[in-house]
Each structure stands twice: as structure tokens, then as C-alpha cells.
C-alpha positions as CSV (number, residue, x, y, z in Angstrom):
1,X,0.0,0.0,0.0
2,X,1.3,3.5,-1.1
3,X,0.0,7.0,0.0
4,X,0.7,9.6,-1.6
5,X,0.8,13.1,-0.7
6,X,1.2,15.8,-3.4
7,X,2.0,19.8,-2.3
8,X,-0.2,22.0,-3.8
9,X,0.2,23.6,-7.5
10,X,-0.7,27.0,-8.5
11,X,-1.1,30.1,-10.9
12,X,2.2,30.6,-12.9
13,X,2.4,33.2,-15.7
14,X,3.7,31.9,-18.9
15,X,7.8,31.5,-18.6
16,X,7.2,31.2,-14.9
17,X,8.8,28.4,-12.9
18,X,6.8,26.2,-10.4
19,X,8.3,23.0,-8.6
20,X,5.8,20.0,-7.5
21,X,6.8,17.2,-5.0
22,X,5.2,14.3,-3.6
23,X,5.8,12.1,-0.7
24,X,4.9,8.6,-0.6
25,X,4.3,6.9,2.5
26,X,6.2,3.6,2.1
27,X,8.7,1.3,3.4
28,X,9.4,0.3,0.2
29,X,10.2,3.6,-1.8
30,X,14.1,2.2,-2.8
31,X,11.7,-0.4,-5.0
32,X,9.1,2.6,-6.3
33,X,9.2,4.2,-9.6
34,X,7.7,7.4,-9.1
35,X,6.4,9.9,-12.0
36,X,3.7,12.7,-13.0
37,X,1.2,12.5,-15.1
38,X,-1.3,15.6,-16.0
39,X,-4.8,15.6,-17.4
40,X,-6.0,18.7,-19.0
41,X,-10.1,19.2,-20.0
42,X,-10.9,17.5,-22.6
43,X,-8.1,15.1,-22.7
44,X,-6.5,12.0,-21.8
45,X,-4.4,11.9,-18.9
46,X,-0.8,11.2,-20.0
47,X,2.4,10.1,-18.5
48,X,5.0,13.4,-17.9
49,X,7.9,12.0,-16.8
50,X,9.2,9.2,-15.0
51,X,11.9,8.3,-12.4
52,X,13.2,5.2,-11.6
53,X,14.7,3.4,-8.4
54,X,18.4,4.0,-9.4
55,X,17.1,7.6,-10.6
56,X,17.1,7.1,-14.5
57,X,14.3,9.0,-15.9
58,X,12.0,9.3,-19.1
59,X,10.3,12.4,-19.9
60,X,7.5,13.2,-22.5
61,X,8.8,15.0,-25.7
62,X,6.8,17.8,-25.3
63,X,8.4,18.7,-21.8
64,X,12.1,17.9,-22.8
65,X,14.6,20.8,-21.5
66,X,12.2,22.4,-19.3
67,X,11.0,19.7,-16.6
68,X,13.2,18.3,-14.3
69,X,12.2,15.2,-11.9
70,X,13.7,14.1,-9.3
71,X,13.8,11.5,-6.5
72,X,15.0,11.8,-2.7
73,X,15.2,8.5,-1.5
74,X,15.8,9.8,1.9
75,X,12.9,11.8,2.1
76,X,10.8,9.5,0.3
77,X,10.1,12.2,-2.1
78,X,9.6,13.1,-5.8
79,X,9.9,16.4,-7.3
80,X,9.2,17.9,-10.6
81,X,10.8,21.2,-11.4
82,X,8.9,23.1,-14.2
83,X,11.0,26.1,-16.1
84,X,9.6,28.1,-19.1
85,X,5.9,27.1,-18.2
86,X,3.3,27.2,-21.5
87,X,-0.1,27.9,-21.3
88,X,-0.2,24.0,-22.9
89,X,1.2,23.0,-19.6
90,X,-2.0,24.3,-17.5
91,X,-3.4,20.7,-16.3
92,X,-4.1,18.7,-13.3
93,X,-1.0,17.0,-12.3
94,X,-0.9,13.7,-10.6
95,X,1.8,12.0,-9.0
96,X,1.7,8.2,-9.6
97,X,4.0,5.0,-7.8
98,X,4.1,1.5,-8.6
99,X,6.7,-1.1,-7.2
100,X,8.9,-2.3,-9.9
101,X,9.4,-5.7,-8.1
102,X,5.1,-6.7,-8.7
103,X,4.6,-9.1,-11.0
104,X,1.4,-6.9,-12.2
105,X,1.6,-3.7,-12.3
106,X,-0.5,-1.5,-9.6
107,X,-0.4,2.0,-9.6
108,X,-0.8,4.4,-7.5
109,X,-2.4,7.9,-7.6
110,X,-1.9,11.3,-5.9
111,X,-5.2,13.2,-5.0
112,X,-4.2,15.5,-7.9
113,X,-2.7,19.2,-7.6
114,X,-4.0,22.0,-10.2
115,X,-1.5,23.7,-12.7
116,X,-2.7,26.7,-14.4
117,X,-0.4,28.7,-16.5
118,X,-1.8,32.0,-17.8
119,X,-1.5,35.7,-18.1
């Protein structure tokens, strides 16, 4: 079982910056891979980046260069650092976990965390 608690987004203006993180409450985070996935109206939710348990990462093409995630293992933590924010960008943002070591897959979600980018 995985909780996870997301901090809270915002209103960025275009070009802005704006970091997320989440912390997942498990004793198994060194087996997690964490990532973020966003959902704006209208559309399909879809996968933003990714970060594995020895920290190798995949990002979406359309975030390349400006998104950043990361992974404290410490803290139990993800982040994703957002630089040169579009208004394409404004979405609901979830943070999402499954353990890498089930033989099916189970994820799970964040309670979401709003992203508006606008003028």
C-alpha cells in the first residue's frame, strides 16, 4: 500500500517556474518508480515524466529541456521542477507510484494538484 501526498500547485504566468513534489508513504520507496502525469479538460491523462529506483528518468517529448524530476530516497520524495511554463502546460498534475518488483503492475495515484499557467 502506497499513499501519496502531493503539495499544492498553482497560478504561474507563462515563462514562470513552479516546482511539484510528492511524498509517498512507504517502506518500500528504494523499489518505487515514481512519476507525473497531468490531465488537461478535454483530454487523456498522460504520463510526464518518470523516475526510476536508481534515478534514470524518461520524460514526455513535449516537456524535454524544461522539466526536471527528481527522487529523494531519503525523504521518500519526488519532485518535478517546471522552467519556461506554456499555457499548454496548465493541467491537473498527478503523482503516480508502482513497485517495480510486482509481477502486475499496480499504480498508484496522488489526489491531484492543479496547474494553471496563464497571463
Amino acid at each position: 500500500q502506497v499513499q501519496l501526498v502531493e503539495s499544492r500547485g498553482g497560478l504561474v504566468q507563462p515563462g514562470g517556474s513552479l516546482r511539484l513534489s510528492c511524498k509517498a508513504l512507504t517502506s518500500s520507496f528504494g523499489f518505487t518508480v515514481m512519476g507525473w502525469y497531468r490531465q488537461a479538460p478535454g483530454k487523456l491523462r498522460e504520463e510526464v515524466a518518470i523516475v526510476t529506483p536508481g534515478s534514470s528518468t524518461r520524460y514526455t517529448d513535449s516537456v524535454k529541456g524544461r522539466f526536471t524530476i527528481s527522487r529523494d530516497n531519503s525523504r521518500s520524495t519526488v519532485y518535478l521542477q517546471m522552467n519556461s511554463l506554456k499555457p499548454d502546460d496548465t493541467a491537473v498534475y498527478y503523482c503516480n507510484a508502482y513497485d517495480i518488483r510486482a509481477k502486475e503492475r499496480y499504480d498508484y495515484w496522488g489526489q491531484g494538484t492543479q496547474v494553471t499557467v496563464s497571463s
